[in-house]
C-alpha positions in Angstrom: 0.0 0.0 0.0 3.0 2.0 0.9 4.4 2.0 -2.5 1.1 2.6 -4.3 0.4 5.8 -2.5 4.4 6.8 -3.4 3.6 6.0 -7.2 0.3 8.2 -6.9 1.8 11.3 -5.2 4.9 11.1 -7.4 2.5 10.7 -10.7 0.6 13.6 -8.6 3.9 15.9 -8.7 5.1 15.0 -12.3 1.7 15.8 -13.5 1.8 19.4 -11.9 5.4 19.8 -12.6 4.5 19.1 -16.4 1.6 21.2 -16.6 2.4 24.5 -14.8 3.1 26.9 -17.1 -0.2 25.7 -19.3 -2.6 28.5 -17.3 0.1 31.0 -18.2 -1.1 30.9 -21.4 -4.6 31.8 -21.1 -3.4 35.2 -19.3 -4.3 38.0 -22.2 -2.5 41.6 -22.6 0.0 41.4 -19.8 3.7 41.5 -19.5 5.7 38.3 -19.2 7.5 40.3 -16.1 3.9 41.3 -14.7 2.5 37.6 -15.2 5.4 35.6 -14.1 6.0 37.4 -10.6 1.7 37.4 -10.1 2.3 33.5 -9.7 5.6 33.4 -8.1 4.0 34.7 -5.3 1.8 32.0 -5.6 4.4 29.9 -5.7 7.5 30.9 -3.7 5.3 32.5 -0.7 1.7 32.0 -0.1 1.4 28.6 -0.7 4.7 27.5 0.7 3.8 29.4 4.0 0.3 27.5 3.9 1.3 24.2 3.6 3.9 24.7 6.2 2.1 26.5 8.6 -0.7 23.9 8.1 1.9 20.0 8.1 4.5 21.3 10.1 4.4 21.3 13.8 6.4 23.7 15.6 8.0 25.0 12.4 8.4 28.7 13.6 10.5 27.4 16.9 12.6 25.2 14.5 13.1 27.7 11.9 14.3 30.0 15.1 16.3 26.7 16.6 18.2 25.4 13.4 21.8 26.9 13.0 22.2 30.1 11.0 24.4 28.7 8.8 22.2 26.2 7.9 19.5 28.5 6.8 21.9 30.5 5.0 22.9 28.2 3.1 20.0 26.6 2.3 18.4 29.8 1.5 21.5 30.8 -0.9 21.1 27.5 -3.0 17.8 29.0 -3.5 18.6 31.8 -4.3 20.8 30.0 -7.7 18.0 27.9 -7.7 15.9 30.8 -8.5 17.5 32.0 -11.3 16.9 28.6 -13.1 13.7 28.7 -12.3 13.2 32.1 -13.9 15.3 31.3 -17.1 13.2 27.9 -17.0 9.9 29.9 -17.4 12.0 32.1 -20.4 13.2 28.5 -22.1 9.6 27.6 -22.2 9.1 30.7 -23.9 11.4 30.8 -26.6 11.2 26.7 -27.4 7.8 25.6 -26.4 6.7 22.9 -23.9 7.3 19.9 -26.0 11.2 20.7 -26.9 12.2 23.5 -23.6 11.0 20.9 -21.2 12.7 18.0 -23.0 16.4 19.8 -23.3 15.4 21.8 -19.8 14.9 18.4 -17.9 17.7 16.7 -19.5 19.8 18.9 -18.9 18.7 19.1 -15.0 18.6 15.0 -15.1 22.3 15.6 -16.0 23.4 17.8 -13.7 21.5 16.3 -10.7 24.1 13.0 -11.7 26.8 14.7 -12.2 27.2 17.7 -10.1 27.6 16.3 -6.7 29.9 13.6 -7.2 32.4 16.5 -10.0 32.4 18.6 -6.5 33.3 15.8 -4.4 36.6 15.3 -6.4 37.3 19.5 -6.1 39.6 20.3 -2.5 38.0 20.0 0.1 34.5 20.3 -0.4 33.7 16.4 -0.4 34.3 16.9 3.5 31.4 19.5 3.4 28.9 17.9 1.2 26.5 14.8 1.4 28.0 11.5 1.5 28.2 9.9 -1.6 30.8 8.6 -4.9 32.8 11.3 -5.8 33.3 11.3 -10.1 36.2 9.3 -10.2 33.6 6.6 -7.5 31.4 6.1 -10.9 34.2 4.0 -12.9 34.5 1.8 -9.9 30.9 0.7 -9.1 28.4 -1.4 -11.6 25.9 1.1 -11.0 28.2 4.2 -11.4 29.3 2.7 -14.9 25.2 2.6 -15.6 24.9 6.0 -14.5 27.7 7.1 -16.9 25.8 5.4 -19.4 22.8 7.2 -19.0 24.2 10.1 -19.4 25.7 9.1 -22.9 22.2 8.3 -23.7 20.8 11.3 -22.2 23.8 13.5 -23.9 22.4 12.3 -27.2 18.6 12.7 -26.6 19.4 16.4 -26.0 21.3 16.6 -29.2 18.6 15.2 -31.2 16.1 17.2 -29.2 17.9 20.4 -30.3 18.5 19.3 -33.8 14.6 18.9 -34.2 14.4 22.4 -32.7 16.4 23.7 -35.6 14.8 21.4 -38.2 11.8 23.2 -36.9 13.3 26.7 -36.7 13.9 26.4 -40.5 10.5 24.9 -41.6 8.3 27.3 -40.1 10.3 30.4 -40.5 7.7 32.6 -41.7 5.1 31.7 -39.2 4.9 34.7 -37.5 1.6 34.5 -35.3 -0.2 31.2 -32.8 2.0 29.1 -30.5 5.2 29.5 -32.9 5.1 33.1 -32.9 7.5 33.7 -29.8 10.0 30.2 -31.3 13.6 31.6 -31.3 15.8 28.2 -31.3 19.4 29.6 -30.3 18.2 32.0 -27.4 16.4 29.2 -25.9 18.7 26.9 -25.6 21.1 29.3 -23.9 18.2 29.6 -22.0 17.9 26.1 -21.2 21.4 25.7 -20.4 21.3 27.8 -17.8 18.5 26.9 -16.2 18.9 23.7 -16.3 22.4 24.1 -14.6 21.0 26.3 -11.7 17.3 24.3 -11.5 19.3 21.4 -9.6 20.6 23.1 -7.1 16.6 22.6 -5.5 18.1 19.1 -4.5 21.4 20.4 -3.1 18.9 23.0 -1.2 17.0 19.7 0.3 20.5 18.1 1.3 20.8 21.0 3.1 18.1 21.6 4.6 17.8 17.8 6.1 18.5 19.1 9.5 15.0 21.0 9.5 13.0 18.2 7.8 14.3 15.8 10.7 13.2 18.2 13.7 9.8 18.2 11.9 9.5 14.6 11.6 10.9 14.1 15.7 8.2 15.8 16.9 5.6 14.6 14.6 6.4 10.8 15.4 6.8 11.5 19.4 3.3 12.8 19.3 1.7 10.6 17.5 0.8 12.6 14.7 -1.7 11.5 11.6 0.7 11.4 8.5 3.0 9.2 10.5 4.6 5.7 9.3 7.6 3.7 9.7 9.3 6.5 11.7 8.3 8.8 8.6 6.0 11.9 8.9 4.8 12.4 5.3 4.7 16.0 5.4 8.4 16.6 6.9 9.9 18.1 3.4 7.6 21.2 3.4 9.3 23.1 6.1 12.6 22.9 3.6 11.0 24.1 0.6 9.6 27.2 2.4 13.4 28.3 2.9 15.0 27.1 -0.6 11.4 28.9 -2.1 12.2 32.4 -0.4 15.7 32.3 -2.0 13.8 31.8 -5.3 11.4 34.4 -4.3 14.0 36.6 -4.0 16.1 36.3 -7.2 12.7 36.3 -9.2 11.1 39.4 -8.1 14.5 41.5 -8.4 14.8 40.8 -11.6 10.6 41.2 -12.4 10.8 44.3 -10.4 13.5 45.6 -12.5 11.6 44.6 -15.9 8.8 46.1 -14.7 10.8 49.7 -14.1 12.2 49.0 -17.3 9.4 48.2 -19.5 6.7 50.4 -17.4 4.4 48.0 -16.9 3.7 48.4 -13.6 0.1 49.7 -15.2 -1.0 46.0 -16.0 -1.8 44.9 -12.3 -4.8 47.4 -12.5 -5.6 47.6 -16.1 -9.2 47.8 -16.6 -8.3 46.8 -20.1 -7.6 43.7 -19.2 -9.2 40.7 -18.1 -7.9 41.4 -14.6 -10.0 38.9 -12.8 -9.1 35.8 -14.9 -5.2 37.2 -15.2 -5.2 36.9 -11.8 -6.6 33.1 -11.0 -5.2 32.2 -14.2 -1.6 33.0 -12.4 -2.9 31.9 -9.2 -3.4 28.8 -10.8 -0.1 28.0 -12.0 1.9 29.4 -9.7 -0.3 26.8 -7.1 0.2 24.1 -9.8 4.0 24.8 -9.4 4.4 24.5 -6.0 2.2 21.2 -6.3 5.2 19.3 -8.0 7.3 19.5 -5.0 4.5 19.3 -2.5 3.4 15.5 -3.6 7.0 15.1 -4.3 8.2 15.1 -1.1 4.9 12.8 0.5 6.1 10.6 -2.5 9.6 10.6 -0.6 8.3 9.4 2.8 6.7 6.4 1.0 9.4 4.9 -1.5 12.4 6.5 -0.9 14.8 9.2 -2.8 15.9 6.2 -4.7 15.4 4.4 -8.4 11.6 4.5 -7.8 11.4 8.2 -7.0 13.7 9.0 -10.0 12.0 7.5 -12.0 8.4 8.4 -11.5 8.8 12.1 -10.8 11.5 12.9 -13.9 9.1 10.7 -16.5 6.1 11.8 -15.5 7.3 15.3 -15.8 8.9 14.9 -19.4 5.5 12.5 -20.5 2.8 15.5 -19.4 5.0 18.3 -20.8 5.5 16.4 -24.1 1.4 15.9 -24.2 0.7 19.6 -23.4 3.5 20.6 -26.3 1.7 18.7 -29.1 -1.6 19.5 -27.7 -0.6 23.1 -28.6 0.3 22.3 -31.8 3.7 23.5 -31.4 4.9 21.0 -33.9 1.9 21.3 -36.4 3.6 21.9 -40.0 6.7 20.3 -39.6 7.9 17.7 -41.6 7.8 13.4 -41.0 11.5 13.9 -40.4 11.4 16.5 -37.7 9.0 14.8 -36.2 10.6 11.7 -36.1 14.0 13.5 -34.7 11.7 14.8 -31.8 10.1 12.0 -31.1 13.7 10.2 -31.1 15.2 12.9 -28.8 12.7 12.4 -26.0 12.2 9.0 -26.0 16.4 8.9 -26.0 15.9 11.3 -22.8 13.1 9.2 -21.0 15.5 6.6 -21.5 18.4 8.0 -19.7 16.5 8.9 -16.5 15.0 5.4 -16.5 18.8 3.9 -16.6 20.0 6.3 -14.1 17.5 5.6 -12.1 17.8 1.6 -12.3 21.5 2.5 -11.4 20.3 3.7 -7.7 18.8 0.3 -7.3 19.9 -1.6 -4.3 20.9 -4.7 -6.6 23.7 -2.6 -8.2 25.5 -0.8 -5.0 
């Protein structure tokens, strides 16, 4: 039962994760800087503070009891965090659902392998950071040779995905109106890059945050609180998220405000013009769809793990609903058998990849 309700709430967060940006689109004759900061506050403050406030016992005495430095630092990894997630809602922009989220999440999928176990190998920071294999670990363990594969695989998914992105570029060039109006191939995947660099550092904000998680979970289980089982409290990760979210709060509405004294469009949040009342619950609605992903993530944690099932559910679900939204849009209507097939080739070659690296964190390879 235990691993049936993990499955659901990490389907749950993958779905959310997948779909976010979709209400985003119905928001008519606003500013990307005016829409995009409506929801983050959505996403990075209210509803973080609500689900803690509401799953958390004794969250305000732990936030005051944890160590400074912990918060800190937690709070500065998301505060990098943040600045993927704001390039990840520009990516979307400029590639589209089906091919940003494909090269974003590879990308991320890549990094999240990779990034902890390069920095082990660097000084001394592996004396600082989360156990685990360091780089040169991988070429001594079956399942960090898998891993390594994966990332072949996953290296080559992204390739194809951003050939088909060109194939596309070229073959609808003079579209210039509907969802290919905004398409501009070589921006977004700078974009994506970055963002998909900076968007892992959420899971080194989590490692860092432990400490907090664990003081939730203490006094949930030594009161017997519902939500409890097998010394797990299934809420226990929400207390983390509201720190790592009000670094990303942070780095986003800087660099909205500063668009917004740019641009002067400060005149959009009370534009009669407008449809203000849908803008608004249409960004209220993503931005609560956004936070979702990581809310059902983490009760998906306290029932299977962080392991192979968790990887694998959360990252494929995420690429599967993104990919369904993208050619829902149309975003690839008008484009030839071949580009089609390349896309097609590139995420399938990226579903791939996180499906091997996540049979590499099973406990029959370590």
């Amino acid at each position: 039962m235990q691993a049936i309700l993990g499955i659901l709430f990490h389907s749950l967060g993958g779905a959310s994760s997948g779909s976010w940006y979709m209400p985003y689109n119905l928001v008519k004759k606003w500013r990307w800087e005016i829409y995009w900061i409506t929801g983050g506050f959505f996403s990075w403050l209210i509803m973080p503070y609500i689900a803690t406030a509401l799953t958390s016992p004794g969250w305000q005495d732990i936030l005051l009891a944890t160590d400074s430095s912990t918060i800190r630092l937690t709070y500065f990894l998301g505060v990098l965090w943040g600045v993927g997630g704001l390039t990840y809602g520009l990516g979307i922009r400029y590639l589209g659902m089906s091919l940003g989220n494909s090269v974003l999440l590879g990308i991320t999928s890549l990094v999240g392998s990779l990034g902890l176990p390069i920095l082990r190998n660097v000084g001394n920071l592996g004396e600082i950071l989360p156990a685990g294999d360091s780089f040169t670990d991988l070429f001594a363990t079956t399942s960090g040779r898998i891993i390594l594969f994966g990332i072949v695989v996953l290296m080559i998914g992204i390739v194809l995905s951003g050939k088909a992105g060109l194939m596309k570029d070229r073959e609808l060039a003079n579209v210039k109106e509907g969802v290919n109006s905004e398409f501009k191939l070589t921006t977004g995947l700078i974009i994506a890059v970055i963002s998909g660099v900076l968007s892992a550092f959420f899971s080194f904000g989590i490692d860092a945050g432990k400490e907090m998680g664990e003081s939730v979970r203490a006094i949930a289980v030594s009161n017997n609180f519902a939500f409890v089982s097998d010394g797990k409290y299934l809420f226990e990760n929400n207390i983390i998220f509201l720190v790592i979210l009000w670094g990303g709060l942070t780095t986003n509405l800087i660099w909205s405000v500063a668009l917004i004294l740019k641009n002067k469009t400060g005149g959009d949040f009370v534009d009669t013009k407008t449809p203000l009342l849908k803008n608004y619950l249409f960004c209220a609605l993503a931005g609560t769809t956004w936070f979702l992903q990581f809310f059902f993530y983490g009760m998906g944690e306290t029932k299977i793990g962080s392991g192979a099932s968790s990887w694998i559910l959360h990252m494929s679900t995420i690429i599967l609903t993104a990919n369904f939204w993208g050619f829902w849009r149309k975003e690839w209507a008008g484009v030839s058998k071949k580009t089609l097939a390349t896309i097609y080739w590139g995420i399938g070659l990226i579903l791939l990849s996180v499906i091997i690296m996540g049979v590499s964190k099973a406990e029959i390879f370590n």
